[in-house]
N, C-alpha and C positions, 0 to 999 in steps of 0.2 A: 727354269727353276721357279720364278715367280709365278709364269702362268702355274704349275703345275700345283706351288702353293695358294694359288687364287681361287682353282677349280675345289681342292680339299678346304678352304675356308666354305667355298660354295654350298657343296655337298653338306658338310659338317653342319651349315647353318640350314640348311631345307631339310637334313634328318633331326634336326629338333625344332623346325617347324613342324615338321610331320608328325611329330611325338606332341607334339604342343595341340596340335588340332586332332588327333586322338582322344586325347584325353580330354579335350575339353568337349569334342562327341558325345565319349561317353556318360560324360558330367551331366551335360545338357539332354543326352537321352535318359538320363536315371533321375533326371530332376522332372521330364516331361513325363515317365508314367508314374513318377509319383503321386499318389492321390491328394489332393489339396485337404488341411485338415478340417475337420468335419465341425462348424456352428454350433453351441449348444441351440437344443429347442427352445422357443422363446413362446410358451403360452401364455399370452393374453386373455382374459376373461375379463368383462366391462366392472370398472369401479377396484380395479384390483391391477398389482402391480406388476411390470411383465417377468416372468422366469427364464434363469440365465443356469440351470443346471448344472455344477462341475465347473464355472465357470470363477477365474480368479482377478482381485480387483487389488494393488498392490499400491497404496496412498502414502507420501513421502511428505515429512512433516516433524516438524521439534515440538517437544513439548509445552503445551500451551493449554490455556480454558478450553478454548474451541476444539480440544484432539480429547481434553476427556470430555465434552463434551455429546463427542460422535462417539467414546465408547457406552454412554448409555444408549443408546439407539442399536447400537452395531448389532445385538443379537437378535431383534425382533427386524432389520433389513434383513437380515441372511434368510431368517425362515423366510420370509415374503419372498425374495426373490431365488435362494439357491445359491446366492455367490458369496462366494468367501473372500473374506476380506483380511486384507495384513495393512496394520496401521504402522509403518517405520517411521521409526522417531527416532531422530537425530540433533543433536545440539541444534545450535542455531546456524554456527559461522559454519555447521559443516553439508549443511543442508545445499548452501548456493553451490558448495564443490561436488556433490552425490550427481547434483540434479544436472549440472553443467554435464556431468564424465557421463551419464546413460544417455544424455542428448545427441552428444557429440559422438559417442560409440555407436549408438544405435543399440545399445544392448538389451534393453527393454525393461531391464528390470524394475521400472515402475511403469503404472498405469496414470497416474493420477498425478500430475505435479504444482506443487506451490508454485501462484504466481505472482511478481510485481509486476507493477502497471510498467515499473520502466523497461520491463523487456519482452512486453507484450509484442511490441513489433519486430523484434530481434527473432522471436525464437518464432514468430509466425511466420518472417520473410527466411528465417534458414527450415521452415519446415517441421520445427521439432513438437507443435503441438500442434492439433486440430482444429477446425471451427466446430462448436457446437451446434451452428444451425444445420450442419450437414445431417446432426441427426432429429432433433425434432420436426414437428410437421409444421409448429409453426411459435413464436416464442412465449403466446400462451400458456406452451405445455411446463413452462417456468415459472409461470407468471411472473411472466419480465419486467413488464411495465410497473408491478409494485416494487422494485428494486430502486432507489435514489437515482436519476440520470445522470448525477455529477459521480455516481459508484462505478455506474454501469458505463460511462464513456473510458473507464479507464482498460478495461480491455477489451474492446473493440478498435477494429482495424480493418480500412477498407472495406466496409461495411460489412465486416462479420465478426460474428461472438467470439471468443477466443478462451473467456472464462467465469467464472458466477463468482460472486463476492463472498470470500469466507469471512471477513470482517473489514471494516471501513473506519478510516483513521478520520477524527473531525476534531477542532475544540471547543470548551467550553470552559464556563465559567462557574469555579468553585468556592462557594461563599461559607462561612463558619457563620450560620444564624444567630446565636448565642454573642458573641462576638460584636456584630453590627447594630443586633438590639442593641446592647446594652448602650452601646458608644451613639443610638439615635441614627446612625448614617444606613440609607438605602439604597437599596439594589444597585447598581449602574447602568445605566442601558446608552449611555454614549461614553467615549473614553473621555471626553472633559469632565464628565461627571465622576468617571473612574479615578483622573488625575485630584480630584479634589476630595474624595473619601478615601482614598488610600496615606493623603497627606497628612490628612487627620490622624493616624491613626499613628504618625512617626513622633516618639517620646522617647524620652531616657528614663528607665521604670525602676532603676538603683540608685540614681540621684548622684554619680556619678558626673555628670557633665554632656556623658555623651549618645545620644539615639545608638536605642539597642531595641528598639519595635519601630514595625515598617507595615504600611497596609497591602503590600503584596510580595510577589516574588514571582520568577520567571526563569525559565533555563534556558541560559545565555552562555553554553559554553561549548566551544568551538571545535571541531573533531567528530561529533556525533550527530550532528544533522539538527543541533537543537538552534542554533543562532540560526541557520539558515532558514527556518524553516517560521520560526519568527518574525524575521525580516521579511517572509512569502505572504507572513498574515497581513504585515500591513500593506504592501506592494500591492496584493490582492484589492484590498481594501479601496487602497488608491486607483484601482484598474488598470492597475500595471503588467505587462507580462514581460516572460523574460527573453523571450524570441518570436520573430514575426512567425504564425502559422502555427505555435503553439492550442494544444489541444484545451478548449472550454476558455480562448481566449478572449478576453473585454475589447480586443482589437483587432479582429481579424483580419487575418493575410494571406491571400492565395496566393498558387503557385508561380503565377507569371509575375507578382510582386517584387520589386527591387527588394525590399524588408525582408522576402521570404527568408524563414532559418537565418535569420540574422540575429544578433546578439540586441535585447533594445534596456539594461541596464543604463546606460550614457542618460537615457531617459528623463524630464524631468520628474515624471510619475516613481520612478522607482530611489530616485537621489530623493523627494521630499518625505517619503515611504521612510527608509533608512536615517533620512536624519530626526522624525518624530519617535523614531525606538529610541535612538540616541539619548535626546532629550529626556526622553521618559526614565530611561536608566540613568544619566547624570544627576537628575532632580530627584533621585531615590524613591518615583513614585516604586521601581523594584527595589527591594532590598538590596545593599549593594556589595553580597555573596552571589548577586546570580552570575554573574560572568563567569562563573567557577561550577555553577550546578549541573548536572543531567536531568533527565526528566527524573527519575528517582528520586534524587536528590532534592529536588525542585519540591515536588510531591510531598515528600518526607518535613518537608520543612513545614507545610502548612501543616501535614497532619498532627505533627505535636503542639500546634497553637501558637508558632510562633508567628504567623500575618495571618489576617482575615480572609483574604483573596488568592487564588489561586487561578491561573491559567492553563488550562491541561487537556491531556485525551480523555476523551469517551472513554479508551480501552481502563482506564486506570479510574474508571467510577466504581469496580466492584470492589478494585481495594482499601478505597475512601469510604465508599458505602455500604460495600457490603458489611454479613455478618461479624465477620473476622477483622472489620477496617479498627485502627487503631488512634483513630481521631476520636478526639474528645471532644462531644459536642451537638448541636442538629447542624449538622450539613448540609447544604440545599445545591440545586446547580440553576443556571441560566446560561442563557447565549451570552456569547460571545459579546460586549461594548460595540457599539457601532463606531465609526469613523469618517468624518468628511457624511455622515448623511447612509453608508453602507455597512451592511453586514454582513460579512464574507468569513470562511475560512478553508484554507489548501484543505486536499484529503488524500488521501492513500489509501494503505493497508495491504489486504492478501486477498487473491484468489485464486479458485483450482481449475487447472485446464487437464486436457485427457493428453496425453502422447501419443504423439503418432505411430511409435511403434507397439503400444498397447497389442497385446494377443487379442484383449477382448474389447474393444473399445465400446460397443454396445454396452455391457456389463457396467463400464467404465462410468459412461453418461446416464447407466443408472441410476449407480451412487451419489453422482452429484445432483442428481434431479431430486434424488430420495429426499436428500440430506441440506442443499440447498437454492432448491428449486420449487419446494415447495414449505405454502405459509405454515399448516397444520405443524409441519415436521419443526419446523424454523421456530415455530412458539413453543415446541418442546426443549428443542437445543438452548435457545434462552434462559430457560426455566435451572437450565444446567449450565450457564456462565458464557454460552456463545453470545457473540455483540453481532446486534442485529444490523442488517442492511435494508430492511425494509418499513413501506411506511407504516403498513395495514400493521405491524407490531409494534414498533414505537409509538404510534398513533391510539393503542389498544386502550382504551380509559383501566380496564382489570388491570393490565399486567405493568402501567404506569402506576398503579397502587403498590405495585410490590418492587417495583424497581424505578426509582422515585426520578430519576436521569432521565429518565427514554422522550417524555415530552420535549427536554432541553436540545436535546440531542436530536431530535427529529426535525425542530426548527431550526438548528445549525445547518443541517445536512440539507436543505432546502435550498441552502446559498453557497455550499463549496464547488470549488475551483481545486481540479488536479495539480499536481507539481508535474512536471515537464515528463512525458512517457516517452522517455529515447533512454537506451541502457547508458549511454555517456555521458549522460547527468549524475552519476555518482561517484564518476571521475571529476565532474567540473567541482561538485561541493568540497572534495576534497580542498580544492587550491581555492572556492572562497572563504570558507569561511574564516582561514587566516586576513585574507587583508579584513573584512567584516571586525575579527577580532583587535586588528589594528588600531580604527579607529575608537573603541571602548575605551581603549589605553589612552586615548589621547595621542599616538605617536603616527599618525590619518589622516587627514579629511575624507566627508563623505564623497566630496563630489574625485576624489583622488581614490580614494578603494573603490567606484561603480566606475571610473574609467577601465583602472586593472581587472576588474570582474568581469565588466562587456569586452576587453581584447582578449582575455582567457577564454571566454564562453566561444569566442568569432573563432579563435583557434581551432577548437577542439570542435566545433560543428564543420569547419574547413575540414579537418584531418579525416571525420569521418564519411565524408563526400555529401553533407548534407545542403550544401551552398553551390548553384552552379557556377 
């Protein structure tokens, strides 16, 4: 009885193996005389842009300067080149979900996707975008090298491109000209100097008893990446980094290094780093509502005149200075206050890489090349509220007549240092910037919240196998 159900177990499973390799015969024979689908034609003619006929270029993106932007440009691409172009805009928080779910499906439904520097290596080591050198002839055809290095290292990996800079996060220094005249105090260009014009400028202006004006303000609040990121300017500053092996580091560590991917917070560069913000906010050279601001917030404060000094992005100079800015006043910008003898600031931002499951990836690397791989195009996009990444335009003597930042901005961007491009860094700021925000309160020490921050960091670089 058993044999004879052992043999019908047999049987039963070799007739749908047999059905099983049937089908998949004929799968595999109707996918082999399949014809592979058919390349648009790609005419090239010298000084002229190549044609991508029928061809579709589908760019995933929340709305922003930089997306209208590219809709001025978007109808004079298409004639040039034949490809049609879908700009999908999507909130902000819902962008990382879109772009994660077609990755990880493989469904394709974008060609083009936003990228952070922090998952430039993530999504290049799972495959899900391309290197861009695979398609030009050589990085000329970008003109790369006019691109900032400290822009352009952030998505590069293992010696290949991965994405071109759609904008670059830096700061600078936001002054109410009107303001400093009057009061006689000048520029800053180191932060002792900063520390002692901002001091000046703290009065009680209702006679009240108690300071209600402050010569600056800073956003110092915890949850949004603002303290953190604060605490980087001057860490930076100090030549601090925050793990050995870290990319555009003051202290490099290769991979046979004990240090390597090691947490270096414990540091005494990043404890001296953290307790001079400190100080600077207990002695109200910031106003002392920043612990509570956003950058918004932050922003908003100077623009209605309530401090002289502002600390801020690049990205937030057209709303300070542009047409529509709602500051009252001549606003000027400069770098950043130096520090210890340095002038440094972190950077970030976005940029676009092609998908590897792209139908037309060609098409693809078109539109980025169109749009920002080249200067011509890039002095356009400017012209229409994109923030540039390059020098030859910030640099530009015309177009710093009209957009009075790009000088400040250009010498910033000379000196920045990336924040840490590993996707698990946006897990780690979650859990610092509470103790960070600890000691503001007073309920801390510094060298007690950069303990908890370097065994937090150790952790979560252990968990993700980045420590041998």
């Amino acid at each position: 009885m058993e044999a004879k159900m052992a043999r019908g177990k047999f049987f039963a499973v070799l007739c749908v193996s047999l059905l099983m390799f049937s089908v998949s015969s004929f799968l595999m024979a109707g996918k082999k005389d399949a014809p592979e689908k058919e390349k648009p034609a790609v005419e090239v003619k010298e000084g002229e842009w190549p044609r991508y006929p029928g061809a579709k270029v589908n760019f995933l993106w929340y709305p922003s300067p930089e997306m209208e932007a590219i809709k001025k440009l978007l109808p004079e691409f298409e004639e040039l080149t034949g490809i049609e172009v879908t700009l999908s805009e999507l909130p902000h928080e819902d962008v990382f979900k879109k772009r994660m779910m077609d990755a990880v499906s493989g469904a394709g439904e974008f060609d083009i996707y936003p990228l952070q520097p922090s998952v430039t290596r993530n999504f290049a080591d799972s495959g899900y975008i391309l290197p861009l050198d695979d398609f030009w002839s050589s990085p000329a055809e970008v003109e790369y090298d006019d691109i900032f290095e400290g822009v352009r290292t952030m998505y590069e990996y293992k010696g290949k491109v991965y994405g071109l800079s759609l904008y670059p996060d830096v700061l600078m220094l936001f002054y109410n000209k009107k303001m400093m005249d009057d009061a006689g105090q000048p520029i800053p260009d180191t932060f002792e100097e900063f520390e002692k014009v901002s001091k000046s400028f703290m009065k009680d202006t209702d006679g009240d008893g108690k300071i209600d004006q402050w010569g600056s303000v800073l956003n110092l609040k915890g949850g949004d990446w603002s303290l953190m990121l604060n605490f980087a300017l001057f860490m930076y500053m100090n030549n601090g980094d925050w793990f050995g092996g870290q990319i555009g580091a003051d202290n490099p560590v290769s991979a046979g290094d004990p240090m390597y991917m090691h947490a270096m917070l414990d540091d005494k560069k990043a404890i001296e780093a953290y307790s001079y913000l400190v100080k600077l906010y207990k002695d109200q050279v910031f106003m002392p509502g920043s612990i509570t601001f956003s950058f918004f917030e932050a922003m908003e404060t100077f623009a209605i005149g309530k401090v002289p000094t502002y600390i801020g992005f690049a990205d937030q100079a057209p709303m300070i200075l542009g047409p529509d800015s709602l500051v009252k006043g001549d606003v000027r910008v400069a770098p950043v206050p130096t520090w210890k003898g340095v002038r440094r600031s972190f950077t970030g931002g976005w940029g676009a890489s092609i998908s590897s499951k792209s139908e037309d990836p060609e098409a693809a690397y078109t539109f980025l090349r169109y749009f920002y791989g080249n200067v011509e195009n890039q002095k356009k996009l400017s012209k229409f509220g994109q923030t540039p990444s390059r020098a030859s335009i910030l640099f530009d003597p015309e177009l710093q007549k009209e957009f009075v930042w790009y000088e400040g901005m250009g010498e910033m961007l000379n000196y920045v240092k990336p924040i840490p491009i590993i996707p698990e860094f946006e897990e780690y700021v979650t859990g610092l910037e509470p103790f960070l925000t600890e000691v503001l309160l007073g309920r801390m020490t510094v060298e007690e919240s950069m303990m908890q921050s370097n065994k937090l960091l150790d952790d979560i670089l252990i968990r993700a196998g980045y420590q041998k």
